[in-house]
N, C-alpha and C positions, 0 to 999 in steps of 0.2 A: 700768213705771217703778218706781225704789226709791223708797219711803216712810220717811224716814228714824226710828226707834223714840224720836226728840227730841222729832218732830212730835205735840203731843196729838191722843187719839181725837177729841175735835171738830171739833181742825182741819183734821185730813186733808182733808176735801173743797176747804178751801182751798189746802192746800198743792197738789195737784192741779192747782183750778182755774191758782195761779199759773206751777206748772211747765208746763200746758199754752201761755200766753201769753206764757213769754219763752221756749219751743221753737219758737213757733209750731206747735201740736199734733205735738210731737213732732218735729220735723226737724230746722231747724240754726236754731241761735243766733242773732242780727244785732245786737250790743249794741252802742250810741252812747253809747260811753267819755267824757262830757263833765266832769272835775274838775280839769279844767287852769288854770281860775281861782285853785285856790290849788296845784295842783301846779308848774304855770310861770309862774305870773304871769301878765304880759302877753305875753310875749315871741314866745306862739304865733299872736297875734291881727293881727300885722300883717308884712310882707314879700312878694316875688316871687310871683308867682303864688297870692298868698289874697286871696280876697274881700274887696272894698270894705267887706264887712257883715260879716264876721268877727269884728270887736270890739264889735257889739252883743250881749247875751245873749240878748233876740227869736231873733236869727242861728239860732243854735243850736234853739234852742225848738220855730223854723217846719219848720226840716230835720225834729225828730222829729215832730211833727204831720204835716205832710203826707208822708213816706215810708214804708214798710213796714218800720220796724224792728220789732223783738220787746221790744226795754226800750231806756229812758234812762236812764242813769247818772249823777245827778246829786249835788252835795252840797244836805245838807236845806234851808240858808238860801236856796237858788236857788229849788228847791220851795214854800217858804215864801212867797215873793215873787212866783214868775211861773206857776207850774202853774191859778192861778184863772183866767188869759186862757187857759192850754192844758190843761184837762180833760182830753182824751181822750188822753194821752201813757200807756204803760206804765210805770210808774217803779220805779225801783230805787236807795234812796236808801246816798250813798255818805257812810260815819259817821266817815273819818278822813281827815288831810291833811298835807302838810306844803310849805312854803313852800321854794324852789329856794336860798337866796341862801345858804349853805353849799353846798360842794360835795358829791356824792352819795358822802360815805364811809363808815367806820365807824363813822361818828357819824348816819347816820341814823336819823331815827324818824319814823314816821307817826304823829302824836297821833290819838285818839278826841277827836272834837270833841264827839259828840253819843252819845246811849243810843240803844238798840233803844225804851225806851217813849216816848222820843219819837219813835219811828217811828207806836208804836201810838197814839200821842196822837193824833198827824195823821191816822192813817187815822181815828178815831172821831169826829174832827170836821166830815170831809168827805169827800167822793165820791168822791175820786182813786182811780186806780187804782196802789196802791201793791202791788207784786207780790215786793220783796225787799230786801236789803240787799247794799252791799258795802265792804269791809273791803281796805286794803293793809297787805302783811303786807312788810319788806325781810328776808330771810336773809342773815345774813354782817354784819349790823350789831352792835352791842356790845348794841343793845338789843333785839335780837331775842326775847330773853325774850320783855319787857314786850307786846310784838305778837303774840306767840304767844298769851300769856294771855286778852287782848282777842279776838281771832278764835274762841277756844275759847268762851269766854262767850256772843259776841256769835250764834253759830252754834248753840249749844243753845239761846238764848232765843226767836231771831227765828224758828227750825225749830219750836217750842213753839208759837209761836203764827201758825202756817202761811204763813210767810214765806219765800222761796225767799233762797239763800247765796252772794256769789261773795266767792274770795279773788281779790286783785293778787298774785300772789306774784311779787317781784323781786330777784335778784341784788344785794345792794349792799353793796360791799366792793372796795379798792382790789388786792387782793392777789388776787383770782380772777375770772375770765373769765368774760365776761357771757355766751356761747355754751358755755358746756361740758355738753355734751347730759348728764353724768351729774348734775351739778346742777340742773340745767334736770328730769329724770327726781325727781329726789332733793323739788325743790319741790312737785312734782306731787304725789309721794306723801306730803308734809307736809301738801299741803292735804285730800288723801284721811282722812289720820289726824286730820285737825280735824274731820271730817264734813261739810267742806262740799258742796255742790249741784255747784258750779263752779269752774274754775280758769283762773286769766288768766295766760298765759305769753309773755314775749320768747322766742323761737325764732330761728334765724339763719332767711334767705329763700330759700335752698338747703338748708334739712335732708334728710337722706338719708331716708327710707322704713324701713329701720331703726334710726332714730335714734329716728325720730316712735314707732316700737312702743316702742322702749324707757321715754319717756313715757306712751305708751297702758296699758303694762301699769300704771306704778308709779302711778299716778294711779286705777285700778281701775275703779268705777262712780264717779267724781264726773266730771262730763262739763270737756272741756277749750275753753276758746278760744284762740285764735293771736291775738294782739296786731296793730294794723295798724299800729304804730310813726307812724314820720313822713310826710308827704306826698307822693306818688309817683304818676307816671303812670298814668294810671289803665288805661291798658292793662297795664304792666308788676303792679299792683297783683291787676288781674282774675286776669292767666297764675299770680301766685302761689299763688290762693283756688283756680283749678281745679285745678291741681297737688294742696295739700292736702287738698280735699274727697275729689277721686278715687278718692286713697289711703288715704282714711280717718284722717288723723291728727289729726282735730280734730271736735270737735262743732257748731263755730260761730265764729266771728271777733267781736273788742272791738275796735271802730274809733270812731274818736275824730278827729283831725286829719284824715286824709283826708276826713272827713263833713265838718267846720266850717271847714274851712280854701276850702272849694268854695263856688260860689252856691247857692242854693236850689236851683234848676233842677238844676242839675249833682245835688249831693248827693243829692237822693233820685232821680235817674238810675242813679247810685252803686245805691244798696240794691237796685233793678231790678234791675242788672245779675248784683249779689250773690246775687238768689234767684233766677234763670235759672240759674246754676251751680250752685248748693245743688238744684235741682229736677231736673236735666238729669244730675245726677255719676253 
C-alpha cells in the first residue's frame, strides 16, 4: 500500500490501520455515499419503489450498522447527532455541501461546512470509529478554484494526521458532457494530483474497457470508485459491478441511493451480494 509522505511518522500506523477498514484489508471498496440530506434535500427520500423508512435518518444508520459495508459517508452534524446509538459504524466524515435549489451550473460550489480539526475534535472525544474524510470537488464550475484549494488543504491536513481522503469529483458545467471519458480521465488525474487516497467518479454504465484504462492510468495510485448513481434494479445494478470488477476498472463502488432508497432487509442483501462479486471477480 502507498503511504502517502503527508501522512506524519506517528501516524502511519494509523493511517494503515484506516486504509485497511474502508478496503476491507485490502480488497474492494463498499462506500455508503449517505449526504444527500443536504445534496438533495428531500426529494430522494420518497417515491416509487423507496422504502416506507427511507426518510427516517435511523433508515440509513440501521443499513450501515447491520451490513458489510467498509465506510459511511456522512456529513459531521449527522455524526454528531446519531453515531452514539450507532458506535460500531466505519465513518468517513463528509466536510462540504451544497443545497440543489439552483440548478447544477457554473455557478456551482460545494461549501466547507466544517474543518478537518473538527474531525479531530470528535475523534478525541469519543470512540468512534472515524477512518476519513470526504470532500466534493465540481470541475467546470467558475468556482473551481476555491474547491481545488480546500481539497488540497483539507488532504495534507487530514493525511497528517492519519486519516484516510476521498475526493467527489464531478463534472458541473452546462457546456460539457457529463460522460466524456477524457474528462472523466482528466478528474481522475486532478484528484491523483491533490494526493488524495480516493476518487469518486460518474462513469457512463456501458463504459468500454479501454475507456475505464484511460481512467486507471490517469488516476495513477489513488484508488478509484464507480458512482452507483441512482436506483436501479438490483439485478441490472449487480451485472453492472461484475462487469467493472472483472475488468478491473475500479477499486470499489460509492453507493448511496441504491442502499437507502431499499428496506433494511434488502439493502444489506445489497452489500452481500456486492462482496460475492468483489470476492468471486
Amino acid at each position: 500500500m502507498i503511504i502517502p509522505l503527508t501522512v506524519s511518522p506517528e501516524k502511519q500506523d494509523l493511517y494503515k490501520k484506516n486504509m485497511a477498514i474502508v478496503t476491507n484489508n485490502f480488497t474492494k471498496t463498499i462506500l455508503f455515499a449517505y449526504d444527500h440530506r443536504i445534496e438533495h434535500l428531500q426529494y430522494d427520500f420518497y417515491g416509487e419503489n423507496v422504502s416506507s423508512d427511507a426518510s427516517l435518518v435511523e433508515h440509513a444508520f440501521t443499513i450501515a450498522t447491520k451490513s458489510k459495508i467498509t465506510a459511511f459517508a456522512t456529513h459531521l452534524g449527522l455524526i454528531s447527532r446519531y453515531a452514539e446509538h450507532f458506535p460500531n459504524i466505519p465513518y468517513v466524515v463528509k466536510l462540504t455541501g451544497k443545497i440543489p435549489i439552483r440548478t447544477f451550473t457554473n455557478d456551482a460550489y460545494n461549501y466547507p461546512l466544517w474543518s478537518i480539526y473538527d474531525v479531530i475534535d470528535l475523534q478525541k472525544r469519543t470512540t468512534l470509529c472515524i477512518s476519513g474524510i470526504a470532500v466534493t470537488v465540481y470541475l467546470g464550475s467558475i468556482y473551481e478554484p476555491q474547491m481545488l484549494q480546500v481539497a488540497a488543504e483539507y488532504i495534507d491536513i487530514a493525511q497528517y494526521h492519519g486519516l484516510v481522503t476521498f475526493l467527489f469529483m464531478y463534472l458541473r458545467n452546462k457546456e460539457i458532457k457529463q460522460d466524456d471519458i477524457m474528462l472523466l480521465a482528466g478528474a481522475a488525474g486532478v484528484a491523483n494530483s491533490l494526493g488524495a487516497d480516493f476518487v469518486k467518479l460518474h462513469v457512463p454504465d456501458n463504459i468500454a474497457v479501454h475507456d475505464a484504462e484511460k481512467i486507471r492510468r490517469a488516476a495513477g495510485n489513488t484508488n478509484i470508485l464507480f458512482a452507483g448513481g441512482e436506483k436501479v434494479d438490483q439485478k441490472a445494478l449487480l451485472g453492472r459491478m461484475t462487469y467493472q470488477f472483472q475488468n478491473n476498472m475500479c477499486d470499489g463502488v460509492a453507493i448511496g441511493r441504491n442502499l437507502f432508497k431499499r428496506s433494511v432487509s434488502e439493502g444489506t442483501k445489497l452489500v452481500d451480494e456486492i462482496i460475492e462479486i468483489r470476492n468471486i471477480k
